[in-house]
C-alpha positions in Angstrom: -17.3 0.5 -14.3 -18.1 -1.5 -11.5 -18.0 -1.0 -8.0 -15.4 -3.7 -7.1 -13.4 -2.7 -10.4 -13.2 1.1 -8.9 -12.1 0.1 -5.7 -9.2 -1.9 -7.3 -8.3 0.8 -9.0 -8.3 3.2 -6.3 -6.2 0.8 -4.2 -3.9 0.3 -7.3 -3.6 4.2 -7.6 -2.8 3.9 -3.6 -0.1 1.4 -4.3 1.5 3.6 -6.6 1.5 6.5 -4.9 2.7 4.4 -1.2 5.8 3.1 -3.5 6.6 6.6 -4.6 7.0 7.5 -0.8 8.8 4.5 -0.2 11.4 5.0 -2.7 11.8 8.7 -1.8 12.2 7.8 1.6 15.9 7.7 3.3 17.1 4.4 4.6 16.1 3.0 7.7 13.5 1.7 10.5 10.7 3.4 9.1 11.2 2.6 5.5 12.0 -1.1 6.4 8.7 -1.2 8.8 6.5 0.7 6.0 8.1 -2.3 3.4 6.5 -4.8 5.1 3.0 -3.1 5.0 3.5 -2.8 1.0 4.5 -6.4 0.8 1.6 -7.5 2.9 -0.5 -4.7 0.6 0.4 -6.5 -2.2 0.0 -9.9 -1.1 -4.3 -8.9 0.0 -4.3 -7.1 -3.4 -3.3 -10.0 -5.4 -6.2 -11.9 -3.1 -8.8 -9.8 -3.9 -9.0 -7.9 -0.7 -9.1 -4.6 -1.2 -10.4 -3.6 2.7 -6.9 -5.5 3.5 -4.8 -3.9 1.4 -6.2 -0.7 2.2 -5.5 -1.1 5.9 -1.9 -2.3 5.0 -1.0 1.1 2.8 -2.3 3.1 5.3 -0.3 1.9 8.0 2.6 1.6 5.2 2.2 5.4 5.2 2.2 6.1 8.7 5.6 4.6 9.2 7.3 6.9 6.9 6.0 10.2 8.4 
């Protein structure tokens, strides 16, 4: 496996685990605000940026706690 294939699956395994939260999560300004970093995860996923992505799940975290 390369490098670049591990880090897309480490952010993949991120994105899994960010959605779980988010589902779990109970309504409001904090699960709204970390939905918008998982959209904007996704959308730099799908482009190939991982760093980007990264960035956006970890602030996607950070508004649920």
């Amino acid at each position: 496996m390369t490098p670049e294939t591990n880090k897309s699956t480490n952010i993949g395994d991120k994105m899994k685990t960010v959605k779980a939260a988010w589902n779990k999560a109970p309504a409001g300004t904090k699960k709204d605000a970390a939905y918008k970093h998982y959209q904007a995860a996704e959308k730099a996923h799908s482009a190939k940026n991982d760093a980007e992505a990264g960035k956006e799940l970890d602030a996607a975290t950070k508004a649920l706690v």
